[in-house]
N, C-alpha and C positions, 0 to 999 in steps of 0.2 A: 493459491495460484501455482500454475505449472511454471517451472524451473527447468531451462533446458543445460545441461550442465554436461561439459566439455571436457574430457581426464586431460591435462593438460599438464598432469605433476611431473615438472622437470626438474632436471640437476643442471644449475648453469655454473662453467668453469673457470669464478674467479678466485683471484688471490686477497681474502684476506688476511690480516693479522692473526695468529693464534689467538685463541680464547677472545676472540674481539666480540663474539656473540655467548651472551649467559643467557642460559634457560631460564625463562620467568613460572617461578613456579603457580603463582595467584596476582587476580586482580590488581592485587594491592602493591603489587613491586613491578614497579611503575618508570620504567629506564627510557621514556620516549624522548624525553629533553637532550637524551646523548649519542641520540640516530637519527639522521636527516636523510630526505631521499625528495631530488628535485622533479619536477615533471621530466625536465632536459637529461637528470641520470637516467629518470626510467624508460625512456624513448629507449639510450643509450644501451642500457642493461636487456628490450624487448627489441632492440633492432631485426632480430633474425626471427621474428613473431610476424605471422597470417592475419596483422589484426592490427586495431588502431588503437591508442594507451588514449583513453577520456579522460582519468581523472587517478590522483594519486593519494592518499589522503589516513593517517592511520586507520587500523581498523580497530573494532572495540572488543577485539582477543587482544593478549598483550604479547608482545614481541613480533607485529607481525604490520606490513600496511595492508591497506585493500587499495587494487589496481581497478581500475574501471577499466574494462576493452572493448570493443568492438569486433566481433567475431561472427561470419559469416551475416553480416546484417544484423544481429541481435547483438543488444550490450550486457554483458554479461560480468559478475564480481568475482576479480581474483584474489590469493591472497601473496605476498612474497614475505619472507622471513625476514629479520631486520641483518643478519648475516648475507643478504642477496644473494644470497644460493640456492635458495627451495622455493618454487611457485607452486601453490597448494590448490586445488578447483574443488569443490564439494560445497555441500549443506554446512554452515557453522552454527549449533545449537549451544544456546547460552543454557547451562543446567540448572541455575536457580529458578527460573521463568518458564525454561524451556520453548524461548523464542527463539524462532529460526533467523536468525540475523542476516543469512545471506538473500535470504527471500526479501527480508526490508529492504534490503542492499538493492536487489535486483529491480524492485519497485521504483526505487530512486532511481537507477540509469535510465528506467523505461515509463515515463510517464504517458499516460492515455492522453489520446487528442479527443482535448472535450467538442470539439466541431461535430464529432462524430455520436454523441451521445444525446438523441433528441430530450428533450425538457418542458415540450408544450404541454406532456398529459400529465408531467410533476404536480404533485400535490405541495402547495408550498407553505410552507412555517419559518416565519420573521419577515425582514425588513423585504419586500420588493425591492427595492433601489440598493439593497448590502452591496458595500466593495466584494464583500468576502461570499461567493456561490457555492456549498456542496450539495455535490451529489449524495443522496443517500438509496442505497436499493433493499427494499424491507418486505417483509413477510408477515399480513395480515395474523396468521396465527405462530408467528417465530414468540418465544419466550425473552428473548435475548433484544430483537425487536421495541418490545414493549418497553423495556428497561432502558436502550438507548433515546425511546420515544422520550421517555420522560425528562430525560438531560438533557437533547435537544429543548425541549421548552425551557428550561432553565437557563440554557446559554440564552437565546434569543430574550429572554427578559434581563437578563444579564446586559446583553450584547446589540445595539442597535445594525454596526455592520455583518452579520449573519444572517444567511439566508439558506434554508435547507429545502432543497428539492426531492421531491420524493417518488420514488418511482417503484411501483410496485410489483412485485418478482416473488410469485408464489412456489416454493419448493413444495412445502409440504401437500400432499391429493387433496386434502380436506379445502385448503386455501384457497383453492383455483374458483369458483364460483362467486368465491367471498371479496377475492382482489377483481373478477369480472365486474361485480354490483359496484363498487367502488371507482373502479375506471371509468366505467358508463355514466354515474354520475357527479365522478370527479369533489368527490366530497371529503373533507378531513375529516367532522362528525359522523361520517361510518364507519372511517379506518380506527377513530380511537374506540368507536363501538366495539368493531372488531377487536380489535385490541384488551377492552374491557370482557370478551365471552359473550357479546350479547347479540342475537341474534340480529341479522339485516336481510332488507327481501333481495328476492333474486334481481338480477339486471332485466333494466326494462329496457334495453338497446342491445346490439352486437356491434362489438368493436374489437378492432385487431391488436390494441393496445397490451395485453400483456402478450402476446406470443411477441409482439414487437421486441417488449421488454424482456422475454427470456431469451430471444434472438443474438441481442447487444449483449447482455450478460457474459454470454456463453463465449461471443466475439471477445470480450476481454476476459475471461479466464476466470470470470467473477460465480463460484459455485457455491456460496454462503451467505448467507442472512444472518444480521445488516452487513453492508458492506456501504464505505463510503467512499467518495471519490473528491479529492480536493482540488481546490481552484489552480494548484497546479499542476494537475493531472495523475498523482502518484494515491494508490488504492490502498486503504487502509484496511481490512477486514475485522469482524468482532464488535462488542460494546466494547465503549468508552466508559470512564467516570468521568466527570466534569470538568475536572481537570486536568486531566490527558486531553479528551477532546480538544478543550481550549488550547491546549499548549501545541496541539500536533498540525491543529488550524492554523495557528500565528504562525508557526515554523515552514508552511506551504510558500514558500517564495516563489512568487508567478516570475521567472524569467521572460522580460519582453526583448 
C-alpha cells in the first residue's frame, strides 16, 4: 500500500529537565511507565500544526509515541520523541521481521468503506449468517493464495462466526482466463481446482466481473495476492498462519 508521507521533522522549543530523556538503546529497556503524554498535552504541544491530532498512543519503537493526524484530508502516523521535542515522519521498519510498522499504523487511521466494495460475485467459505465478514482478494494461480486457502478452511471449521468472501483479482497473465471461467460460474470447486494445477474449461459467459474487481483493487491501493480486508475496514496484505489470522480477525473492532 502506497504511503503518502509528509517531512514534517520539526524541532519544537521546550524546556525540559536535563537528561529527563535516556536513549533507549533495545526493545528491551522499556521506560514507558515513567512518560505520559495526554491527548489534551498533545493538542497542546501540536497547536501551531496544519492538521487535527486523532489519536495519541505509544508506538512500538521504544522511546517514542505515535501521534495520529490529520493532514490535508488523509490521516497519516507521526512519531514524537518522549523528550517532546522531535516529531519524526517517515517508514519505521522493525529489523527482525522487517515489517514496515508505519504502513500497519497507516491502515489503522485509514480504514476502507466496506459499502464500497461489491461482494455479490464473492465466492463464499463459512458461515452465511458469521458476525465476523472478510473480504478476501486472491489469485487463482498466486502460490501464497493457496496456502492462505487452506487456513481459511481451517478457521471456518474452527469457527462458526467466519465468513470469508472471495473476490477474485488475477495478477498474474496466465490467471486472467482462469479467474474469467470462475467468475462466470461462480464456483468454489474450480477455484480450488485452480488452485490444485488442474486444468478448468474456458468461460461459458462474459462478464465484467473481474475488470470490476481489478477496478476496486487498484481504488484501494490493493496491488497483492491475498489480500484481506477486515470487518473493520483496515487491509491486511500476505498469508497468514492460523493463528495470526485468527488473532488479527478478533482484534478487527467494528467501531459503530
Amino acid at each position: 500500500m502506497r504511503i503518502t508521507v509528509y517531512l514534517l521533522v520539526s524541532l519544537f522549543l521546550f524546556v525540559s529537565p536535563a537528561g529527563a530523556f535516556k536513549q533507549l538503546s533495545s526493545e528491551k529497556a522499556d521506560c514507558r511507565s515513567c512518560h505520559t503524554l495526554t491527548k489534551n498535552e498533545a493538542k497542546e504541544i501540536f497547536t501551531d500544526f496544519q492538521g487535527e491530532l486523532l489519536s495519541v498512543e505509544q508506538a512500538a519503537i521504544p522511546g517514542f509515541w505515535e501521534i495520529g493526524m490529520k493532514i490535508k484530508n488523509q490521516n497519516v502516523p507521526l512519531y514524537l520523541d518522549y523528550s517532546k521535542s522531535y516529531l519524526v515522519s517517515g517508514n519505521i521498519i522493525r529489523l527482525k521481521d522487517k515489517k514496515n510498522l508505519t504502513e500497519e499504523s497507516y491502515r489503522k487511521l485509514n480504514p476502507v468503506d466496506l459499502s464500497h466494495i461489491p461482494t455479490d460475485d464473492a465466492l463464499l467459505l463459512g458461515n452465511p449468517e458469521a458476525a465476523k465478514k472478510i473480504i478476501v482478494f486472491t489469485d487463482p494461480h498466486c502460490p501464497y493464495c493457496v496456502k492462505l486457502h487452506e487456513v481459511m478452511k481451517e478457521a471456518v471449521e474452527k469457527r462458526s462466526d467466519l465468513l470469508f468472501q472471495i473476490k477474485l483479482m488475477p495478477i498474474k497473465a496466465s490467471s486472467r482466463k482462469v479467474a474469467e471461467t470462475i467468475a462466470c460460474s461462480k464456483s468454489m470447486d474450480q477455484l480450488e481446482a485452480a488452485f490444485a494445477k488442474k486444468e478448468i474449461p474456458e468461460a461459458s459467459c462474459e462478464s465484467k466481473v473481474i475488470e470490476q474487481n481489478l477496478a476496486v483493487a487498484k481504488s484501494l491501493g490493493i496491488r497483492s495476492t491475498p489480500t484481506l480486508i477486515l470487518p473493520n475496514g483496515q487491509i491486511f496484505p500476505g498469508y497468514k498462519p492460523l493463528v495470526e489470522l485468527l488473532e488479527i480477525i478478533d482484534q478487527a473492532v467494528v467501531n459503530n
